[in-house]
C-alpha positions in Angstrom: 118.6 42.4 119.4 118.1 41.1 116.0 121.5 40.2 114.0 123.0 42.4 111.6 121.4 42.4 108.3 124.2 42.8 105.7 123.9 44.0 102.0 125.7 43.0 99.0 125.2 43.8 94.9 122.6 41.0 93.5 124.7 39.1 90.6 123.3 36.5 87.8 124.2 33.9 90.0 121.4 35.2 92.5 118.9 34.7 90.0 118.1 31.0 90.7 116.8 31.8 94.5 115.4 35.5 93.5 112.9 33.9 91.5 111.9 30.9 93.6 111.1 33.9 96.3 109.6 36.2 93.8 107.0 32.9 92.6 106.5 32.6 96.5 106.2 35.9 97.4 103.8 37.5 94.2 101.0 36.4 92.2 102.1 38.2 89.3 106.2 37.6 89.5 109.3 39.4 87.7 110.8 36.8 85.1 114.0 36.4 84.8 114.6 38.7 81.9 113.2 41.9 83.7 115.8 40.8 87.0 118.6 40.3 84.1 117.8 43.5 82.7 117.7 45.4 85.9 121.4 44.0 86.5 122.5 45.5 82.7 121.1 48.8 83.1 123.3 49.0 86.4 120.0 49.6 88.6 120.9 49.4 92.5 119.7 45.5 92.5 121.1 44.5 96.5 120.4 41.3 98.5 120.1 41.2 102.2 121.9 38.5 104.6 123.3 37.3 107.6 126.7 37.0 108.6 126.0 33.1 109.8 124.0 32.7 106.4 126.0 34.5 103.8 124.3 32.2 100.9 121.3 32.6 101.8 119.4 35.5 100.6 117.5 37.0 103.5 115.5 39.4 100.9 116.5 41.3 97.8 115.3 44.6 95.8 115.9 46.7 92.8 115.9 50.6 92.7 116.0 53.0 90.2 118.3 56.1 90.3 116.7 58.7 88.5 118.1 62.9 88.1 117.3 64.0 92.2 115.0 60.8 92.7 115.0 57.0 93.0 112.0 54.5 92.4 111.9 51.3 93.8 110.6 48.6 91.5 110.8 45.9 93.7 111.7 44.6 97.3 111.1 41.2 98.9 111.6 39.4 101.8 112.4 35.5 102.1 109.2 33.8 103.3 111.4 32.2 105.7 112.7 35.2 107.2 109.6 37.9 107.2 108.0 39.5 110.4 111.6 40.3 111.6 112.3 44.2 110.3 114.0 43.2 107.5 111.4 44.9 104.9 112.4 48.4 107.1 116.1 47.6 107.5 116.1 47.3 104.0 114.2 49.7 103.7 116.7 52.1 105.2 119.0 50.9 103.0 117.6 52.3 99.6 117.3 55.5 101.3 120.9 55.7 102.2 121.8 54.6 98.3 119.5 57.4 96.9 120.9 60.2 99.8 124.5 58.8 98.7 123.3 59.7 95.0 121.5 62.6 95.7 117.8 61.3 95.3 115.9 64.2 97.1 112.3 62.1 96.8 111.7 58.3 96.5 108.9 56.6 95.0 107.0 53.5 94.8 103.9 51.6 93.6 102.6 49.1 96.5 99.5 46.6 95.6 96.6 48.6 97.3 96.0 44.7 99.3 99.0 44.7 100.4 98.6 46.8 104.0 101.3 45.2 105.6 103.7 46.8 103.2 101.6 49.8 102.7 101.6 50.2 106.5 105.7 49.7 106.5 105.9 52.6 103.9 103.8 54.9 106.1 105.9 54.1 109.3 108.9 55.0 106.9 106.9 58.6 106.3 105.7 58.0 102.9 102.8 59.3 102.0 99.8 58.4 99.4 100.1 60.3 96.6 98.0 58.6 93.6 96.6 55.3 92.4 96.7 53.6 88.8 93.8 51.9 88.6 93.5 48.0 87.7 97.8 48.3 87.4 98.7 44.7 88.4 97.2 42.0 86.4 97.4 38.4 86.9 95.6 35.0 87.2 94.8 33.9 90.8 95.1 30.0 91.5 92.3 29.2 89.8 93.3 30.9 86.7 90.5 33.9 87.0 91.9 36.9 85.5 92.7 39.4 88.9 92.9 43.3 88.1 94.3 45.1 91.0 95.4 49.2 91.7 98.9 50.0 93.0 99.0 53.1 95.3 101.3 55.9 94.4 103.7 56.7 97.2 106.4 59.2 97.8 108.9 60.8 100.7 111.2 63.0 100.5 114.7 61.0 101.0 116.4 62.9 103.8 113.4 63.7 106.1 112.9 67.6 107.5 113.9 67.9 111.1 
């Protein structure tokens, strides 16, 4: 069995190894003013670690608690650490912060070529709901200008039996 993945509140100090993963992990990465201005409006910002590790952060995400809802604007495992559960254990996680503040549905927008994460979401019972067409924009490595949708996807936060 796979070691305890344990979860702690992102602080400023963070920010240094958020954003080396978030340049790793995403063509189009947060800067560090959105992560500082998650952290100021008090959104649930939470990095994942191991006990033997405590420094090092494992993977990290930000959700917003909305009136009977939460969105997550962004989650990210470590390259070092992915293809071990962690996206699902953390996962898990934001559910049990939006049940604890009574989010009855969470949502999120996933790059639509991104199916390993899409496929994660749809283990975790969410469901397709929309698209926003050409949403993420960036320049790929060779500076071409990249348009991209994000699917629309939802679940109700404490699942019917």
């Amino acid at each position: 069995m796979s070691q305890p993945l344990n979860f702690r509140t992102m602080t400023l100090d963070d920010l240094p190894v958020i954003l080396r993963i978030e340049h790793k992990n995403f063509p189009n990465p947060w800067p560090e003013k959105t992560l500082r201005g998650c952290l100021e409006a008090n959104y649930q910002c939470v990095i994942g670690f191991y006990d033997a590790q405590p420094n090092e952060v494992v993977c990290y995400a930000v959700l917003m608690i909305g009136f009977e809802e939460s969105n997550l604007l962004n989650i990210s495992v470590n390259p070092d650490f992915q293809q071990q559960g962690i996206g699902r254990r953390m996962m898990e996680h934001l559910l049990l912060i939006s049940r604890i503040n009574q989010a009855k549905n969470m949502w999120l927008e996933v790059r639509a070529s991104n199916t390993p994460a899409i496929r994660l979401y749809q283990n975790l019972g969410f469901d397709r709901i929309g698209q926003r067409d050409n949403y993420y924009r960036y320049h790929d490595a060779q500076g071409k200008p990249v348009s991209e949708h994000a699917i629309l996807m939802s679940r109700p936060v404490v699942m019917p039996a």
